[in-house]
Backbone as CSV, one residue per row, in Angstrom:
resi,resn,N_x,N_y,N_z,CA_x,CA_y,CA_z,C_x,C_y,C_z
1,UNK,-20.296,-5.174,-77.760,-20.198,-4.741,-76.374,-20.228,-5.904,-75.390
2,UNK,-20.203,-6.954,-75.990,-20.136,-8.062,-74.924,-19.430,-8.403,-74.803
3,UNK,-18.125,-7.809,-74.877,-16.890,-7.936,-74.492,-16.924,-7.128,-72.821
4,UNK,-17.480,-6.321,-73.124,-16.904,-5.029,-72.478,-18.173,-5.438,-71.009
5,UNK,-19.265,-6.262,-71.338,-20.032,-6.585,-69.785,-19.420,-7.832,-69.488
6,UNK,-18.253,-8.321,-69.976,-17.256,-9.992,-69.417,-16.468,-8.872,-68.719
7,UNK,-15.688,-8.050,-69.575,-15.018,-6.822,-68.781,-15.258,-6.763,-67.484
8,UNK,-16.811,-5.783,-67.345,-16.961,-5.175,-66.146,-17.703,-6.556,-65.109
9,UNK,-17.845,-7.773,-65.385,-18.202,-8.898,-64.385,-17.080,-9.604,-63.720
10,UNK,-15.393,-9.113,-64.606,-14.675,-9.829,-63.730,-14.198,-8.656,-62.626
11,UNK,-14.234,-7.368,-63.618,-14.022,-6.367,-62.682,-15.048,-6.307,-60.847
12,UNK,-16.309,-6.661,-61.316,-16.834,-6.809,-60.345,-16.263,-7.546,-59.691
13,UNK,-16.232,-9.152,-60.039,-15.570,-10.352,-59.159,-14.430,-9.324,-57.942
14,UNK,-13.456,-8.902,-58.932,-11.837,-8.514,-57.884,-13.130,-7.556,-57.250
15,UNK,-13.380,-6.354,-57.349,-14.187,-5.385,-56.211,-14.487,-6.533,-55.384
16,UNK,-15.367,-7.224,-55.521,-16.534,-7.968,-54.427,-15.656,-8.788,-53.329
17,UNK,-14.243,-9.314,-54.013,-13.147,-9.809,-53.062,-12.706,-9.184,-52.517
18,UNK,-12.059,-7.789,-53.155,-11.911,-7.020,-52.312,-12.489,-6.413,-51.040
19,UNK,-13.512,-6.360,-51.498,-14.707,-5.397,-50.537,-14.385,-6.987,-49.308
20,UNK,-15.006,-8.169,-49.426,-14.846,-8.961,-48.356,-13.348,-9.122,-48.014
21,UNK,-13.007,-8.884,-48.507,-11.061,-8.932,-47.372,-10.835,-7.559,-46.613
22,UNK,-11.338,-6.049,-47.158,-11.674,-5.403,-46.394,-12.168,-5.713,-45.201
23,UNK,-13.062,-6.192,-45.054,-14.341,-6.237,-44.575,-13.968,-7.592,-43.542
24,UNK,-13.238,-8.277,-43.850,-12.312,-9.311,-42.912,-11.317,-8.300,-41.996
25,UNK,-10.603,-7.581,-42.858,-9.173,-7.179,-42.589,-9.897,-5.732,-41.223
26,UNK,-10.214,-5.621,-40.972,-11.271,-4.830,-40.432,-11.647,-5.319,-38.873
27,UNK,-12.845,-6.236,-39.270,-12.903,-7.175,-38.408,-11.864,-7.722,-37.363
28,UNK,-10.558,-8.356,-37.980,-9.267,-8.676,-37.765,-8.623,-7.874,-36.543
29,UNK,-8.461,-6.519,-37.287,-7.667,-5.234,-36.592,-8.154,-5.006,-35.766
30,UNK,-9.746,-5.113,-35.437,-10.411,-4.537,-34.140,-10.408,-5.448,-33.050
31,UNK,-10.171,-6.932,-33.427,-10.041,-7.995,-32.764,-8.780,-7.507,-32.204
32,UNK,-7.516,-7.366,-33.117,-5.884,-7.489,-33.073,-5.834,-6.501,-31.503
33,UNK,-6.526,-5.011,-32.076,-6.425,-3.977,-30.958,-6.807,-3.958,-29.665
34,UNK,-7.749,-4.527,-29.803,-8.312,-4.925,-28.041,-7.210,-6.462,-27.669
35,UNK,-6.623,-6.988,-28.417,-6.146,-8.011,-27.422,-5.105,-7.591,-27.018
36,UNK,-4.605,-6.563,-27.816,-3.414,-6.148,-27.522,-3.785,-5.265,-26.166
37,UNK,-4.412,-4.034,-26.449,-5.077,-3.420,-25.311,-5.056,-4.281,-23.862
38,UNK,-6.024,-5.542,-23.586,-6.070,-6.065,-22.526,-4.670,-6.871,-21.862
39,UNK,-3.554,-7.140,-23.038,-1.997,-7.504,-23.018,-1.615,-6.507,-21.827
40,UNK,-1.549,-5.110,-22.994,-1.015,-4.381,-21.502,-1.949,-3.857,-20.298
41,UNK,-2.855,-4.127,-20.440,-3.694,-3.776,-18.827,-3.016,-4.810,-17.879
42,UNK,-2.603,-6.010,-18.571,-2.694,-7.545,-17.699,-1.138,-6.895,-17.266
43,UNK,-0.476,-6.529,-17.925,1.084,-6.456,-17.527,0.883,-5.346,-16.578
44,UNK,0.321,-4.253,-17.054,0.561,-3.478,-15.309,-0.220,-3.848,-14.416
45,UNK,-0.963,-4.780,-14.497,-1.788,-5.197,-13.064,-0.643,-6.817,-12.529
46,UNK,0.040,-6.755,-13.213,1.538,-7.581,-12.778,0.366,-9.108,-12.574
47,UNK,-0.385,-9.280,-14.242,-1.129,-10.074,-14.263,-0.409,-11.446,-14.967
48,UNK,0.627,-11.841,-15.093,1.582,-12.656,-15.975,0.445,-13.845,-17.238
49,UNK,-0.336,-14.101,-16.205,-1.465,-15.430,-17.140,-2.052,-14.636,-18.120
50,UNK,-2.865,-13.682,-17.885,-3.694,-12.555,-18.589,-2.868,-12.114,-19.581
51,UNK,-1.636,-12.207,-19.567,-0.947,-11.266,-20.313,-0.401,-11.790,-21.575
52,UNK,-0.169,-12.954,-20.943,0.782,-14.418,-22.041,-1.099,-14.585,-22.488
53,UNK,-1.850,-14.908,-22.446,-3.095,-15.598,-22.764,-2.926,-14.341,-24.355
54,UNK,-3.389,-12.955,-23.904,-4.002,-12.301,-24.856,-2.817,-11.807,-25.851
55,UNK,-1.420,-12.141,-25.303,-0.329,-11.958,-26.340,-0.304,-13.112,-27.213
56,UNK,-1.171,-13.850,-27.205,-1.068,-15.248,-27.934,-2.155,-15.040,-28.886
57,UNK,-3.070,-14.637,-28.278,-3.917,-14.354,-29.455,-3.830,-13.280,-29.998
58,UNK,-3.090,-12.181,-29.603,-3.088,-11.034,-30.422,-1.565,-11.634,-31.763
59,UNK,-1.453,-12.787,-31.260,-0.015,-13.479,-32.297,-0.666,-13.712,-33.390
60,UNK,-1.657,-14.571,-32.623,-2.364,-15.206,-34.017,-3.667,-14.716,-34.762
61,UNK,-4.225,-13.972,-34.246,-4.637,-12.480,-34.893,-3.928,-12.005,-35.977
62,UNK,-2.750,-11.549,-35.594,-2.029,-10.753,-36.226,-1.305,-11.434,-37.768
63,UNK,-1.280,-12.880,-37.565,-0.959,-13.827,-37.988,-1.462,-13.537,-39.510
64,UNK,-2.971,-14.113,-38.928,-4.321,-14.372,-40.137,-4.378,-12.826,-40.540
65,UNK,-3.962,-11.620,-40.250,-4.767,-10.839,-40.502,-3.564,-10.459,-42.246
66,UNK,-2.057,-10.743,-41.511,-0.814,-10.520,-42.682,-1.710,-11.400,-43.739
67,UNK,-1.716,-12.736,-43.339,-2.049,-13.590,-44.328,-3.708,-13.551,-45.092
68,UNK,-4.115,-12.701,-44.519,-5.517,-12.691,-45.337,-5.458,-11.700,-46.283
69,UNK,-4.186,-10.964,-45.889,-4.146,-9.740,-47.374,-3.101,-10.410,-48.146
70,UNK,-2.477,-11.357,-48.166,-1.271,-11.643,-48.450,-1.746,-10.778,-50.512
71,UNK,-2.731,-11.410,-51.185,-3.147,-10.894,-52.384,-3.828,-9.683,-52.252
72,UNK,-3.561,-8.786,-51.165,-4.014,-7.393,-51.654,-3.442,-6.478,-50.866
73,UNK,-1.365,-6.008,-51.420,-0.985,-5.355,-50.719,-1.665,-3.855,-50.233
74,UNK,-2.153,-3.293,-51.221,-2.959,-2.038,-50.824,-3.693,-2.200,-49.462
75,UNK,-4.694,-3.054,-49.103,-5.467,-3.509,-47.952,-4.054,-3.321,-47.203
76,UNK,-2.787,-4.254,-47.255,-1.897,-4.508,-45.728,-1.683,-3.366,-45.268
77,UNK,-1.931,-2.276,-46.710,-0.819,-1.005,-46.086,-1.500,0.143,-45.669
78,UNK,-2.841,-0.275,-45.695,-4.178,0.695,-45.631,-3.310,1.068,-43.910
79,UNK,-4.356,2.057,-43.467,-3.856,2.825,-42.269,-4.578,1.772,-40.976
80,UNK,-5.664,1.560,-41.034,-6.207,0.510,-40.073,-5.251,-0.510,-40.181
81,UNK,-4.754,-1.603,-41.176,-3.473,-2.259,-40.692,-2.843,-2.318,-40.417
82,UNK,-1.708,-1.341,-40.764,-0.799,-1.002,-39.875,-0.816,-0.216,-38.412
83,UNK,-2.276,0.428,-38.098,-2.247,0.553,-37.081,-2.069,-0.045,-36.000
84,UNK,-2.979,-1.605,-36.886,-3.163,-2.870,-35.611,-2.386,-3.038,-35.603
85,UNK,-1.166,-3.313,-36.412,0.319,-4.205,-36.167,0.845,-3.258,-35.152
86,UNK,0.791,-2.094,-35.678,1.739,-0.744,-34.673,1.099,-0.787,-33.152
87,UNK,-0.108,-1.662,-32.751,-0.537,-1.689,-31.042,0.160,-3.435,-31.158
88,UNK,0.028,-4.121,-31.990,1.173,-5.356,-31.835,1.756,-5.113,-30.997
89,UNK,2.614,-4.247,-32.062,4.314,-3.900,-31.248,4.153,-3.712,-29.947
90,UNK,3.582,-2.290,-29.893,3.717,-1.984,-28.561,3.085,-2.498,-27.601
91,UNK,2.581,-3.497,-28.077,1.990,-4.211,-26.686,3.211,-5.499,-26.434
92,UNK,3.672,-6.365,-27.320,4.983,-7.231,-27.229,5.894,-6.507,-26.709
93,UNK,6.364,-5.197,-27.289,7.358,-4.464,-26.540,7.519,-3.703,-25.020
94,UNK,6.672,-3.322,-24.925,5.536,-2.553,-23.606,5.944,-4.193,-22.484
95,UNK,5.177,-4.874,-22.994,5.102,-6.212,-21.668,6.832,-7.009,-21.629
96,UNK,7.337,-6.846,-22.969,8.839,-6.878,-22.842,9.573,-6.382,-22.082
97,UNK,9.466,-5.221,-22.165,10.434,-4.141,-21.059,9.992,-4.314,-19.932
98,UNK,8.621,-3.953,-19.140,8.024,-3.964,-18.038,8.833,-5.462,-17.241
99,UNK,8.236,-7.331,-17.921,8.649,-8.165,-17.555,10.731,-8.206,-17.476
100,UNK,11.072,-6.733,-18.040,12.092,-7.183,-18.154,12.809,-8.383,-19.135
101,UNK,12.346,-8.611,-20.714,12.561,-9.789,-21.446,12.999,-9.388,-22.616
102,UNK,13.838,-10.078,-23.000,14.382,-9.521,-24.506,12.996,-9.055,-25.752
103,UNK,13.762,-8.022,-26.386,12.961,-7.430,-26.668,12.888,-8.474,-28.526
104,UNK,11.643,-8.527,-29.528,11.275,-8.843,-30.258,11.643,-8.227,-31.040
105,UNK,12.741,-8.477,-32.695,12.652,-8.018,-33.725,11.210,-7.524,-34.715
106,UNK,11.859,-6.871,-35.918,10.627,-6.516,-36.820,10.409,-8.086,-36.930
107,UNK,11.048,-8.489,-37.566,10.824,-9.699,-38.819,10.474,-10.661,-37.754
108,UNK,10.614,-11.229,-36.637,9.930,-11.867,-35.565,8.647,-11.604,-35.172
109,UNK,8.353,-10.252,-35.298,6.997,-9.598,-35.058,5.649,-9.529,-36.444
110,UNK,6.808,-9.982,-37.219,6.172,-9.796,-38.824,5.687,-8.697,-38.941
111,UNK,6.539,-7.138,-38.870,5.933,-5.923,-39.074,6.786,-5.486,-39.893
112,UNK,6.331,-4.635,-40.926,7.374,-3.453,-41.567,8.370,-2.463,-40.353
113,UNK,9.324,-1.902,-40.505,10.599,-1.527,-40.086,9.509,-0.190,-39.696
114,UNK,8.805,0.683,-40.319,8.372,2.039,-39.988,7.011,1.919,-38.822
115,UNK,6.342,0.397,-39.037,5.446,0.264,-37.774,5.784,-0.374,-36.856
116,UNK,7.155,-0.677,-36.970,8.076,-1.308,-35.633,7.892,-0.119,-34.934
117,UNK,9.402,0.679,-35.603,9.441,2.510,-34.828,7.946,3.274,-34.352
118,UNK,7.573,3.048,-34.595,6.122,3.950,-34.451,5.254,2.937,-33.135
119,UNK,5.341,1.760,-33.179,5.263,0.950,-32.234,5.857,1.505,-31.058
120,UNK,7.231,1.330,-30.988,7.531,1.435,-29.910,8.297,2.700,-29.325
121,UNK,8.000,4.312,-30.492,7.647,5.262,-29.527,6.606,4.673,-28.863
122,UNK,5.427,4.989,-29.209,4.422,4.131,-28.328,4.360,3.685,-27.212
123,UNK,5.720,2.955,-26.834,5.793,2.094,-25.497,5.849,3.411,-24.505
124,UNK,6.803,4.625,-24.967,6.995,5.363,-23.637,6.202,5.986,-22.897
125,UNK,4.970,5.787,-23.580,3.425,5.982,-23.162,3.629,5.295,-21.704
126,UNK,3.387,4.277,-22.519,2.966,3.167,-21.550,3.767,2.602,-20.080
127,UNK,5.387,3.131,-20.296,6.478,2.961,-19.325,6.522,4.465,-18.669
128,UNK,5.811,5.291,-18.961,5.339,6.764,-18.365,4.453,6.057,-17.126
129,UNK,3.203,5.757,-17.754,2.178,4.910,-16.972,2.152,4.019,-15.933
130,UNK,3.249,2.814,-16.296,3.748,2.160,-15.161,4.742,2.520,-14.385
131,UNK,5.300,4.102,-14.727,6.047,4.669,-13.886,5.293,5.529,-12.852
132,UNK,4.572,5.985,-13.236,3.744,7.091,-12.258,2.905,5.909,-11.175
133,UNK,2.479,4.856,-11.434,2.061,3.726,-10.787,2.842,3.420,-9.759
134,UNK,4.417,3.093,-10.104,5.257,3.070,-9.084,5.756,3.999,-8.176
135,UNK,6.100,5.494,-8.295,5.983,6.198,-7.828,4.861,6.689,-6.598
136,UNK,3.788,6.605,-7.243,2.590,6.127,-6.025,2.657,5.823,-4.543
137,UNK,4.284,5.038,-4.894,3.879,4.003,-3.681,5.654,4.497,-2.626
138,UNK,6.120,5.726,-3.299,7.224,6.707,-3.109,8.370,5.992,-4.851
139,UNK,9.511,6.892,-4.266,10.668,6.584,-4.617,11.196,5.081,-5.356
140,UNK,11.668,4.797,-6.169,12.001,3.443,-6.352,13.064,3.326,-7.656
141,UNK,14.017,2.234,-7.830,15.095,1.958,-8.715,14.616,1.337,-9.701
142,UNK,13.286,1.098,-9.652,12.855,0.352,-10.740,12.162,1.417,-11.796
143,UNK,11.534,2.780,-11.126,11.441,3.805,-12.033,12.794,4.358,-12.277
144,UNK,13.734,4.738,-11.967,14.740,4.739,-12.873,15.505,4.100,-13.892
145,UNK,14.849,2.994,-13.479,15.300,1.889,-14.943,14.385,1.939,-15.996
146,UNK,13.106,2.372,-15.936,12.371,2.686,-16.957,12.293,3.589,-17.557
147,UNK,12.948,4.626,-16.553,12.800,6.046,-17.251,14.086,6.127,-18.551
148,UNK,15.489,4.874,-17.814,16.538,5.123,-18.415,16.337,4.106,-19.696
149,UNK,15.236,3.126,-19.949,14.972,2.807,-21.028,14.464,3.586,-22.060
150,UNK,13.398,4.147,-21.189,12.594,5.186,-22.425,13.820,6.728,-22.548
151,UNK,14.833,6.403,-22.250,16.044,7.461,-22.836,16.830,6.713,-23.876
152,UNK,17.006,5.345,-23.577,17.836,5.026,-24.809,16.464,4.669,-26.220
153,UNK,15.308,4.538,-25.783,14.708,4.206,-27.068,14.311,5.547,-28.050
154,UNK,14.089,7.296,-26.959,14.526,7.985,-27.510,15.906,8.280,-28.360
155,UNK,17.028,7.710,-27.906,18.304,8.155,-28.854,17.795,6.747,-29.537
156,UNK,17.437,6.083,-30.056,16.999,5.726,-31.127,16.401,6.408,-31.997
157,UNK,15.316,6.202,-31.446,14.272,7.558,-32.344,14.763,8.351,-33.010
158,UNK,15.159,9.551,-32.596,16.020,10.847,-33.142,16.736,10.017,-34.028
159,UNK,18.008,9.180,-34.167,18.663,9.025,-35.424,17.738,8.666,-36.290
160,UNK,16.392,8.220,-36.324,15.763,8.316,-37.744,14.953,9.175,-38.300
161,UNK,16.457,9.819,-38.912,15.850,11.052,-39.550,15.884,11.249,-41.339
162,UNK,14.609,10.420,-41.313,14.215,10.176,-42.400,12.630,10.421,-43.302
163,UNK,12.508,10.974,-44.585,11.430,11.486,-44.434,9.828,10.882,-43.703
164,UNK,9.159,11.668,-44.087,7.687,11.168,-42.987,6.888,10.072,-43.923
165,UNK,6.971,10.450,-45.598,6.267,9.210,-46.432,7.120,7.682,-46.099
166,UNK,8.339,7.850,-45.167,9.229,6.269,-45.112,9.097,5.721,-43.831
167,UNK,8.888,7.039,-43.295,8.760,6.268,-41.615,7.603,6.627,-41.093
168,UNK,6.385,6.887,-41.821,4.705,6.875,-41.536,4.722,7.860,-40.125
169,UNK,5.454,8.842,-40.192,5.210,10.028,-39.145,5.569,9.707,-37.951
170,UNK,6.899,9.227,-37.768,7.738,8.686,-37.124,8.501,10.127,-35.760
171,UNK,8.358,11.088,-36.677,8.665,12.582,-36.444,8.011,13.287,-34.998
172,UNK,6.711,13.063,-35.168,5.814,13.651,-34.387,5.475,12.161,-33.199
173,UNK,5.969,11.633,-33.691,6.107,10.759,-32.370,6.957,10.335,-31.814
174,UNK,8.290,11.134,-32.542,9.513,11.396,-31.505,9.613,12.414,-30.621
175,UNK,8.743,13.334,-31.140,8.383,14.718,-30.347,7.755,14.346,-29.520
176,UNK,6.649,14.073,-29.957,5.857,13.828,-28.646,6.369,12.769,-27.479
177,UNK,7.445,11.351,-27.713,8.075,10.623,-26.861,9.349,11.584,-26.267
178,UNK,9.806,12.540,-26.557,10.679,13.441,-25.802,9.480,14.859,-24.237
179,UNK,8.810,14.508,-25.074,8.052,15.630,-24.030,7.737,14.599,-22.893
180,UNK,7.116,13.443,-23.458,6.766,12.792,-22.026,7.827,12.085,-21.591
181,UNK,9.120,12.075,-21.919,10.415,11.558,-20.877,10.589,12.309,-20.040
182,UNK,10.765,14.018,-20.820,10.758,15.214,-19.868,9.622,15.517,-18.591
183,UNK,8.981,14.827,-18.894,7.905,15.020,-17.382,7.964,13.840,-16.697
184,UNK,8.615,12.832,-17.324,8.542,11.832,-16.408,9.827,11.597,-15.221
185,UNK,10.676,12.822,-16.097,11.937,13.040,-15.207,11.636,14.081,-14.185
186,UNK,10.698,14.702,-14.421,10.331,15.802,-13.513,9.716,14.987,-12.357
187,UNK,8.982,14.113,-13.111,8.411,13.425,-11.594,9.100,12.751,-10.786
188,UNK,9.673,11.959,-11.317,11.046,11.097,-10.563,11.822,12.388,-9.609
189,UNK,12.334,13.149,-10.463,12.840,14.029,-9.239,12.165,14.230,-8.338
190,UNK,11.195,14.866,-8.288,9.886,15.422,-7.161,10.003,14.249,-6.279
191,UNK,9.592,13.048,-6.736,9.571,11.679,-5.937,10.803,11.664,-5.426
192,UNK,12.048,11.958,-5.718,13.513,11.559,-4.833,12.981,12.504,-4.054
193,UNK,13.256,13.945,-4.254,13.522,14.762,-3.072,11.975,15.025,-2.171
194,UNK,11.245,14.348,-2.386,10.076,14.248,-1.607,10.634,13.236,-0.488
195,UNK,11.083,12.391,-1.190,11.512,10.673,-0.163,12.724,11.664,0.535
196,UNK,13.506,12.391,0.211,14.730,13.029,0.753,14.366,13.583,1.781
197,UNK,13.209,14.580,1.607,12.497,15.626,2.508,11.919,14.739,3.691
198,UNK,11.271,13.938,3.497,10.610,13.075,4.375,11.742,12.308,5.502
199,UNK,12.285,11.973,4.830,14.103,11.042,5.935,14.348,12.386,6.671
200,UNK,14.423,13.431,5.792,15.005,14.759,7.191,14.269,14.953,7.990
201,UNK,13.318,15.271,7.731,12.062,15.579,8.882,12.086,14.328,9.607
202,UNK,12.048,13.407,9.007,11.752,12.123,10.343,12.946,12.095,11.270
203,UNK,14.301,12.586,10.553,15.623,12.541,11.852,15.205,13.572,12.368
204,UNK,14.952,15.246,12.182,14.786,16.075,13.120,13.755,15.647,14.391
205,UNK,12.672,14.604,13.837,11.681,14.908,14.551,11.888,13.426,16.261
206,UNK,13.341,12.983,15.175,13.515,12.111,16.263,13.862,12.704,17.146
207,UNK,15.793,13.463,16.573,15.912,14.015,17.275,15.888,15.045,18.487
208,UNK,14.450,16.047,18.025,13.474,16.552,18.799,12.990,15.702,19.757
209,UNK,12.847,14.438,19.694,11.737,13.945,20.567,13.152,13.412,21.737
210,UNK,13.745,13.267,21.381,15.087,12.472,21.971,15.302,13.380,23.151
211,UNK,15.758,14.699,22.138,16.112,16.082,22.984,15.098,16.408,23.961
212,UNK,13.802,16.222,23.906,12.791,16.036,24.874,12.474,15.295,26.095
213,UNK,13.070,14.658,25.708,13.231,13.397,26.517,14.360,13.293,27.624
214,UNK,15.674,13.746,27.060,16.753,13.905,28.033,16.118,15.213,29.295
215,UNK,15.936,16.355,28.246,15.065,17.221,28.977,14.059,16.768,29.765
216,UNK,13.384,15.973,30.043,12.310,16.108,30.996,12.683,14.624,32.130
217,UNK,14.110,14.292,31.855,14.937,13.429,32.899,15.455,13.705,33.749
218,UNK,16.239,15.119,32.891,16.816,16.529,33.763,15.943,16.972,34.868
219,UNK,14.735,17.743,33.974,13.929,18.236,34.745,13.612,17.102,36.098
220,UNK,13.328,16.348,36.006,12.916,15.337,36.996,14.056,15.213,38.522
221,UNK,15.054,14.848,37.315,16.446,14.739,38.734,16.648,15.652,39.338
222,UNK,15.965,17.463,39.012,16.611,18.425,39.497,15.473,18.615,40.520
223,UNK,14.113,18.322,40.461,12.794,18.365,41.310,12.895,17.269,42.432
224,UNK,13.687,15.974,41.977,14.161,15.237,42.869,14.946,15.737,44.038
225,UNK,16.140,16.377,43.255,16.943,17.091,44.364,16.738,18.048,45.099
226,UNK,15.569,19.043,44.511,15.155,19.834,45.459,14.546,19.347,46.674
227,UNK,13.839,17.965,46.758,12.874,17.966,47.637,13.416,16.697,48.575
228,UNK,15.209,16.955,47.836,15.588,15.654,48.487,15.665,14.177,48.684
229,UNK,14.838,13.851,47.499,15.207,12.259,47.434,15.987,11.959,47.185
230,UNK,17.142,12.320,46.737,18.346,12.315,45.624,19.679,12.770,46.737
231,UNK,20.483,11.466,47.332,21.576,11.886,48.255,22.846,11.849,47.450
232,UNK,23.274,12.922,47.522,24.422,13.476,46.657,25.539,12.096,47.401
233,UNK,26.223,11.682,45.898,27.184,11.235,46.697,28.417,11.369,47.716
């Protein structure tokens, strides 16, 4: 049997590595998620330093975290990893679109192809968010350019229609990125014809005041003439 306790001591060894690359890889992701997190706070507070600072470290985060599983694909593909990579994305992509900047491949991003997609449904969250922000402040062409992004990254979406074990539930977060385009178009409208409503009322109310005005010039010249200051020519 002393074969069989060399057996179970190397078996231990791989567990005990394992367990600490877990236990790194962990660590890592929770780091990865908040930098990403404060990435996009910095981009809608139209923070540019804040934003480049924590996209740099969420780089190299993301970096060490590929390379610390590099010997234990199971760990990369665990759901906490790819989650972190999948707020990666959408935080590179998210501050991409917003700054207006070409947008980042998978293989540039060092992500699998199914936590790219899943990434950046994701973004229309977030271009929902900095749309209702702009709106705030009325009407504007720059929420229609976001809204008309998060339409073409939907007709992305939809063509991958492929099962849910290949594209890690890619499905339900095309659904759910179609519902919130649909309200975000609802709002945009409301916001035009609010800004629409507002321009009419402000011409009537000129024109009212205008029309008031001639009126009580009238009135004047005709009180004039009654009492005679006013010599007809």
């Amino acid at each position: 049997m002393q074969k069989l306790e060399s057996i179970a001591e190397q078996i231990r060894k791989d567990f005990d590595a394992q367990t600490t690359a877990r236990d790194n890889a962990l660590a890592k992701a929770r780091q990865l998620t908040r930098a990403c997190s404060l990435a996009i706070r910095a981009v809608h507070r139209d923070d540019a330093e804040g934003m480049n600072t924590n996209l740099q470290e969420a780089s190299e985060l993301a970096n060490t975290l590929r390379d610390s599983l590099k010997n234990y694909p199971d760990l990369f593909y665990a759901g906490y990893t790819q989650d972190a990579l999948k707020e990666f994305v959408e935080a590179n992509i998210t501050c991409a679109l917003i700054r207006n900047q070409p947008l980042q491949t998978p293989v540039e991003l060092g992500v699998e192809p199914a936590t790219y997609l899943n990434g950046l449904a994701e973004v229309i969250g977030e271009l929902r968010r900095r749309t209702l922000d702009i709106l705030r402040h009325g009407y504007s062409e720059e929420a229609e350019r976001l809204l008309g992004i998060m339409d073409e990254i939907y007709s992305i979406l939809v063509t991958m229609d492929y099962p849910d074990a290949i594209t890690n539930g890619l499905r339900r977060q095309t659904d759910v990125a179609r519902s919130i385009i649909e309200k975000t178009r609802g709002d945009i409208t409301f916001s035009l014809r609010g800004e629409h409503l507002e321009q009419s009322i402000s011409a009537l109310l000129k024109q009212m005041n205008s029309n008031q005005v001639d009126g009580q010039e009238s009135d004047a010249l005709s009180q004039s003439k009654r009492s005679g200051n006013v010599v007809e020519p």
